[in-house]
C-alpha positions in Angstrom: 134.6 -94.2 239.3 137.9 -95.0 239.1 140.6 -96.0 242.1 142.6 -92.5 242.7 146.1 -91.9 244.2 146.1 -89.1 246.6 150.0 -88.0 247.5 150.4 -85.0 250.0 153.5 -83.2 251.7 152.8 -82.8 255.1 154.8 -80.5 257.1 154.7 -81.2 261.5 156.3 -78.6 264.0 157.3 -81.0 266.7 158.9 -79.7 270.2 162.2 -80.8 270.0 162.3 -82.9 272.8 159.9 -85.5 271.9 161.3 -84.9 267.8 162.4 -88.5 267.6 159.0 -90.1 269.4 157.0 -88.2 266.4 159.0 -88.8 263.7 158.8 -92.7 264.6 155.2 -93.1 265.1 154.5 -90.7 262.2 157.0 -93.3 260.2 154.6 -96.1 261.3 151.2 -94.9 259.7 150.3 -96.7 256.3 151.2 -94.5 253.5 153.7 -91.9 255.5 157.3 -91.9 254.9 159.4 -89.1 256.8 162.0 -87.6 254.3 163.5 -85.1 257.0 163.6 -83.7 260.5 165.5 -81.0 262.1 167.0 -80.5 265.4 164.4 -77.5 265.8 161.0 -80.1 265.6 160.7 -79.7 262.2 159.9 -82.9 260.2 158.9 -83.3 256.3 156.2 -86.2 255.5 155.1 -87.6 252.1 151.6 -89.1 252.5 149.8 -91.3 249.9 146.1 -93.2 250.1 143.3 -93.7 248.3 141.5 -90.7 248.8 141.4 -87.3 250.7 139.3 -88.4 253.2 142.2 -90.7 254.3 144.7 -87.8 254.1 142.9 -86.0 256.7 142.2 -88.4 258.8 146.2 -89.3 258.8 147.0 -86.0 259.1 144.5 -86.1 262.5 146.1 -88.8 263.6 149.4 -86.8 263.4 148.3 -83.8 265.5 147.3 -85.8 268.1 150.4 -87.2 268.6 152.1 -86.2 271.8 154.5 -83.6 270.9 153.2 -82.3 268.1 152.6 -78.7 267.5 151.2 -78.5 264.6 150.3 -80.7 261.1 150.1 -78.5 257.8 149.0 -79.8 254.6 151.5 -78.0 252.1 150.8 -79.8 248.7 148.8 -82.6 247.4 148.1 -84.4 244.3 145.8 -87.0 243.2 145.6 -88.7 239.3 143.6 -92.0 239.0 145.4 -95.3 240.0 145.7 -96.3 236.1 147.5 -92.8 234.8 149.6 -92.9 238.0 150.6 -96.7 236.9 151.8 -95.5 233.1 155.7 -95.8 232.2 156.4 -92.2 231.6 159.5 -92.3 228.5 162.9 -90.4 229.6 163.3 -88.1 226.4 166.3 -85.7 226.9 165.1 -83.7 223.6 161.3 -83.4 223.8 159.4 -83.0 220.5 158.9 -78.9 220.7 160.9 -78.2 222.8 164.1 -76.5 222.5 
């Protein structure tokens, strides 16, 4: 079996008053990177490991942080490492397409 990239959009309902404490320790877990958060508690998360086993268990470790309302998985992808790797071409007029 090959190595797999697993990516997933993560998004945490945070109270508001402990919105910076979150979105800092979330910020500090391998593979998360926080791409937004909101005044109201709301903060967006990209997520990527090996596998979905890992994705869980970050997305655990996130709903246990103090603070945190709630963690919901709302996309995730996964390709094998080697097709995730490939140089994809920029074509502004693709072959069929018109």
């Amino acid at each position: 079996m090959s190595a797999e990239v697993h990516i997933a959009g993560i998004w945490i309902q945070a109270r508001p008053e402990e919105l910076r404490k979150v979105a800092e320790s979330v910020s500090e877990m391998p593979g998360a990177k926080v791409h937004a958060v909101h005044a109201q508690g709301k903060v967006v998360v990209s997520l990527e490991a090996p596998d979905m086993l890992e994705i869980r268990a970050s997305m655990d470790r996130m709903r246990g942080l103090a603070g945190v309302m709630t963690a919901s998985l709302v996309y995730q992808h996964s390709e094998p490492l080697e097709v995730m790797n490939e140089e994809v071409r920029d074509e502004t007029d693709a072959p069929g397409i018109h």
